[in-house]
N, C-alpha and C positions, 0 to 999 in steps of 0.2 A: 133213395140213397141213404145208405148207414148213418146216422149222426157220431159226433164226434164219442173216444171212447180212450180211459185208461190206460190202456193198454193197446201193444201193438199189435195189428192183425197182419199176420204171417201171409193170407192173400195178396198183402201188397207190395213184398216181397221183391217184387218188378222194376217198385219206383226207388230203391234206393241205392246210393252208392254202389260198386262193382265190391271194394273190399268190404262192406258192413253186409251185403247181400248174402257173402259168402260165409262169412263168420255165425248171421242167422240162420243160414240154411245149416250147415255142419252142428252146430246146437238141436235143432230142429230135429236130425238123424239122428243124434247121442243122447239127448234126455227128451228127448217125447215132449208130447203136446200138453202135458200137464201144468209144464212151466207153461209163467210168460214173462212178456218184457215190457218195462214202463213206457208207456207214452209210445203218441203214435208214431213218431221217430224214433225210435229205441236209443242209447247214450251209452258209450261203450269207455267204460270209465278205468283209468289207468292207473293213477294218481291223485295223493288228497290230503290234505295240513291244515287240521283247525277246522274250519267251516269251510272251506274252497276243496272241491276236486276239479280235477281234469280230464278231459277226454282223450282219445287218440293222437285226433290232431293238435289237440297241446290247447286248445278251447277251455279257458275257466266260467266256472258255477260257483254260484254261491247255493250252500244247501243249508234250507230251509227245512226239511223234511226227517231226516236220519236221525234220530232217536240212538243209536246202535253205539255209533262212539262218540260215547255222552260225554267228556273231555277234550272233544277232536280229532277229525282223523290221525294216525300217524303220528300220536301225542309220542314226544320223545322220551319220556320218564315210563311211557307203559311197555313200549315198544324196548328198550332199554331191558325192563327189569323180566318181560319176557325171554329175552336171547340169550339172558344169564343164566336162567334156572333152567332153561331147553340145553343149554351148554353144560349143565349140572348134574340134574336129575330131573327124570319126568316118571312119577310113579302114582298110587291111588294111595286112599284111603284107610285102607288096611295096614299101613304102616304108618308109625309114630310119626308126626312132623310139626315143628313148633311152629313155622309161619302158618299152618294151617291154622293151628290152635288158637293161633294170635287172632288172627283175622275173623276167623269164628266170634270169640269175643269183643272183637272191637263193633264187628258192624252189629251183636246183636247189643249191646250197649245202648244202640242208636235209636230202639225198639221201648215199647214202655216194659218193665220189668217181667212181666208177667207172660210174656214172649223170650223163651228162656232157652231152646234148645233149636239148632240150624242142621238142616239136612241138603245136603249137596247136589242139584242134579247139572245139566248139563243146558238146558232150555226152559223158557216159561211155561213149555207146553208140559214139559215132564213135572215141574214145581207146580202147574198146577193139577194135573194128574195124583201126583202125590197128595197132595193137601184136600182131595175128593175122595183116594183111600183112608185117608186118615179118618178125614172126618166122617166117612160112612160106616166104620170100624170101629169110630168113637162113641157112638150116639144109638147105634143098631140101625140109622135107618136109611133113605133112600133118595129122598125126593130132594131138589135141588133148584134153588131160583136165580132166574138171569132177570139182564135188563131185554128187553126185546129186541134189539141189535147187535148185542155183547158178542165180545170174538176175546175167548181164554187159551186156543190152542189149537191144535192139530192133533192128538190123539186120536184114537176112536171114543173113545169116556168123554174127554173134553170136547169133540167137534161137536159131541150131539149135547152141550151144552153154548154150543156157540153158534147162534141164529145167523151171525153176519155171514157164514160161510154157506147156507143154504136154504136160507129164508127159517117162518117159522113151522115148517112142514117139516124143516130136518133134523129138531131137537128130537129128546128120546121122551117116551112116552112117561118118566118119572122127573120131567124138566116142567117148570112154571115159567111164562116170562111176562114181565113187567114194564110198564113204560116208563120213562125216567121224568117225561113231564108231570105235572101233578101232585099228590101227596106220596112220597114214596112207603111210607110208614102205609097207609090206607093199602093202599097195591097190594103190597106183601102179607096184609093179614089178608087178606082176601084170597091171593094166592094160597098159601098157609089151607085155607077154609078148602079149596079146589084139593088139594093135594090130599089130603084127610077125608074129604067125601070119596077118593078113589081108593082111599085102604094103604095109600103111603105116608108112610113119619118122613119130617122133613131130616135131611140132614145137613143142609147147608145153604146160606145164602152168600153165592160167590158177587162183587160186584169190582169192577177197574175205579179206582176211588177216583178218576179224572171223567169217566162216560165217555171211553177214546171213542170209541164204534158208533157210540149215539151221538158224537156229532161235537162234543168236546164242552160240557156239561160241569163245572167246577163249583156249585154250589146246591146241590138236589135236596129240595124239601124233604126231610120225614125219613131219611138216612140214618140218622140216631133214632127213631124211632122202629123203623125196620130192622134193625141189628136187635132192639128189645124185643121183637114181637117174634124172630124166629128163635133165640132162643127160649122164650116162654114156650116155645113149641117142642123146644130138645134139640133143638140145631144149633148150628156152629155160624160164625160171622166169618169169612174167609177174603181179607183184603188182598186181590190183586192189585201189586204192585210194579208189575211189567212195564208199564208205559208211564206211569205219577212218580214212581220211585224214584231216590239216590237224586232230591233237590229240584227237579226239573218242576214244581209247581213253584218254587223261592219259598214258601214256607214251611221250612225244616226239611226232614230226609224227605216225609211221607207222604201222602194225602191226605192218607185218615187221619192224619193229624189236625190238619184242618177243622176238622168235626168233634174230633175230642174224642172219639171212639180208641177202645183198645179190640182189635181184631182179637179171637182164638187163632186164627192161623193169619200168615202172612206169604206171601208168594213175590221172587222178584226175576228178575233176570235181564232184557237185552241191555242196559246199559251198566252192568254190572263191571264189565271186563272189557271193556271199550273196544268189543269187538271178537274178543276171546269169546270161545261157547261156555259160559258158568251161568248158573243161578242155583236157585232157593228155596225150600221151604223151612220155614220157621215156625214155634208151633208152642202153648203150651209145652211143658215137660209131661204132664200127666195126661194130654193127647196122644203124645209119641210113647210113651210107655203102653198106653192100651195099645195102641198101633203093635209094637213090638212082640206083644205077648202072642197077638196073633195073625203076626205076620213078619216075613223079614225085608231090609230093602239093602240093595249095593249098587253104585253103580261107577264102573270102571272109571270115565273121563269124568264122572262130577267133582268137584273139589280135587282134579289133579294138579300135581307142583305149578307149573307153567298157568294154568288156568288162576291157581290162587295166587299167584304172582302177578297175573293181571289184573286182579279183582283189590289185591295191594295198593297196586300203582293208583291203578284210578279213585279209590278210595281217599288216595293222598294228597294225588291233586284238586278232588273236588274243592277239598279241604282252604289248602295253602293257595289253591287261586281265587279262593272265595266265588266259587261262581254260583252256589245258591243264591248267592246276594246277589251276582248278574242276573239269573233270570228272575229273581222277584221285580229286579230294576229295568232293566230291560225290555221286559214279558210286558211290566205297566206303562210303560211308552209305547208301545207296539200295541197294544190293545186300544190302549186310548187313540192314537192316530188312526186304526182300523175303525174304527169305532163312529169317530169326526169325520170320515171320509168321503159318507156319505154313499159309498158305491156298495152297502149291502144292505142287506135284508136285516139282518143281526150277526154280531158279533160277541164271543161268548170265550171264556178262557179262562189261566192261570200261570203269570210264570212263562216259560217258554211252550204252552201247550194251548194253542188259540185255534179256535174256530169261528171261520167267516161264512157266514150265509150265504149264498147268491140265490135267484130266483128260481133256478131251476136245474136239474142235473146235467142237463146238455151245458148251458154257460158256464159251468162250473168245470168241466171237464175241457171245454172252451181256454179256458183261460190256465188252467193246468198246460195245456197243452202249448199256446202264445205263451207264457214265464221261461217252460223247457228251451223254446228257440229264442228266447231271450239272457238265458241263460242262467235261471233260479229255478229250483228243484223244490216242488210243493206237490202234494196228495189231496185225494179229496175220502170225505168221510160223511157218515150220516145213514140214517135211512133213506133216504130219499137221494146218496149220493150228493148233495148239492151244497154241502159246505167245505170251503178250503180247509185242508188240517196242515199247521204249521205248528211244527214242531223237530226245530234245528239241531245240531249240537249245541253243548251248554254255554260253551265261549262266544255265542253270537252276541255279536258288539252292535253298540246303536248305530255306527255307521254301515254295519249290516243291516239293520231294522230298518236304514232309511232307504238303501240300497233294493231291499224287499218292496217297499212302501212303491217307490218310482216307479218302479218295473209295474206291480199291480197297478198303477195305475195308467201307466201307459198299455197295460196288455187289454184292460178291462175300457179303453177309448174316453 
């Protein structure tokens, strides 16, 4: 018999409800077996405000999980300042426009100085594609280091720098990967020494400054020494900032902040636009001018009116609701209570971005699965699968965190 699994398997199709049956099969016809659906119940969600959605049958969740709208579902100031400028004007790039401009400056502002110029795409997978052009343009060369579970995207460039999505048999034969336990600094020159013995110049060590993929890693030895040691090699330090970004660690915007590192490139995106498609690359000025000289980039929906209106809004609430300071607060009671619990293995985090160990992938997936029909929405992460990854919208309140706490514990016996 199957053990328990992420994801819903379409075989069982049989056992559910007459209306949800037929809504997955008609999916099923229209977008192909590529997709899938969470959990082995599937959750056909209708509605959502703050940290709570709802389902069909009018069923509330607290969501633990969604990263996406980092301010809250359905925040009324993004949602607002969206309908205005869709009611306005919705146009690219190529033409003048000040709230662009504004916003260009304000979030690179946020950045250490030296991070000077923002280029607009539309997803993290494309700001990180960009930021692997640049810097492969910048430097002459090729070779490029992950973490051994890292997931930067969906492109074809980026997948084959992204092991989560197909072990490490599916990176490209100009990719290194490295483990995040251990000395990270050691790793990487050694990596470095691998890549050089094949005849390839590094040109990049990409890393998620949180360790989402590996299992939710917020302090990794030899970080600041690995960003020294590829550039001694003529490589660039490219912080992904997808998942750490815009406050969600409590300490300041960034991750790498934490470290004291100033990245050459920076990359952000899903919680940029609380939901809207925008993101980022950011980048030296004299990165993006080589770039330039020999090559060009546009891209229609990156930085359009509507998108930079939502990338506005959320920018402002982060702000004026102070919720960095929620999830540094927040994050460190919920860690600590996970931590005391006593019902894991280890427990590892930052902020609203926590990873809980359990023993094994099945339990873990287990107990994903008992929250869903209890009605809290959490993933699981890791190589091995077998750590919980919590990580909410930013407004999650302690009486969320305690609401979280219960349920784990009563799902976990």
């Amino acid at each position: 018999m199957a053990g328990p699994t992420a994801y819903f398997d379409p075989a069982r199709a049989a056992e559910l409800d007459p209306a949800t049956r037929d809504l997955v099969e008609r999916r099923a016809r229209v977008m192909g077996p590529a997709y899938r659906l969470f959990y082995e119940h599937p959750v056909q969600l209708v509605r959502g405000q703050g940290t709570r959605v709802w389902d069909a049958a009018g069923r509330e969740y607290l969501d633990a999980y969604n990263n996406v709208p980092s301010v809250g579902h359905a925040h009324p100031r993004v949602a607002a300042a969206m309908a205005e400028q869709a009611a306005t004007l919705t146009t690219h790039t190529r033409y003048l426009a000040e709230p662009t401009i504004a916003y260009a400056e304000d979030l690179l502002s946020t950045l250490p100085g030296s991070v000077d110029t923002i280029m607009f795409t539309c997803t993290g997978s494309e700001a990180n594609d960009l930021a692997l052009k640049i810097a492969k343009i910048a430097t002459g060369g090729t070779g490029v280091i992950v973490t051994e579970n890292a997931y930067h995207g969906v492109t074809t460039e980026i997948a084959a720098i992204s092991p989560s999505l197909g072990g490490l048999d599916s990176v490209a034969e100009w990719v290194e990967v490295v483990p995040v336990a251990g000395d990270l600094g050691d790793a990487v020159t050694a990596a470095i020494g691998r890549l050089e013995a094949r005849g390839i110049r590094p040109a990049a060590l990409i890393v998620d400054t949180v360790f989402a993929s590996d299992g939710a890693w917020p302090d990794v030895d030899g970080l600041v020494d690995a960003v020294a040691a590829v550039r001694r090699a003529g490589g660039l330090f490219i912080a992904d900032e997808v998942q750490p970004g815009f406050g969600r660690l409590g300490h300041g915007m960034w991750g790498f902040d934490r470290y004291g590192i100033e990245p050459d490139l920076v990359t952000v995106g899903k919680p940029m636009g609380n939901g809207q498609p925008i993101a980022a690359t950011m980048a030296r000025r004299e990165l993006v001018e080589e770039f330039n000289a020999r090559s060009r980039y546009f891209n229609t929906f990156g930085g359009s009116s509507v998108s930079i209106a939502a990338a506005r809004a959320t920018l402002d609430v982060l702000r004026d609701e102070r919720l960095i300071d929620n999830a540094r607060e927040v994050g460190a009671y919920l860690l600590a209570e996970l931590a005391g619990s006593g019902l894991f293995e280890e427990v590892r985090g930052v902020g609203l971005f926590l990873g809980a160990r359990l023993e094994s992938e099945s339990r873990a997936l287990e107990t994903v699965n008992a929250l869903r029909e209890r009605g809290v929405l959490i993933a699981t992460s890791g190589p091995a699968n077998d750590t919980l990854k919590i990580r909410p919208p930013l407004p999650f309140s302690r009486h969320d965190a305690d609401l979280l706490l219960s349920e784990l514990d009563r799902a976990l016996g």
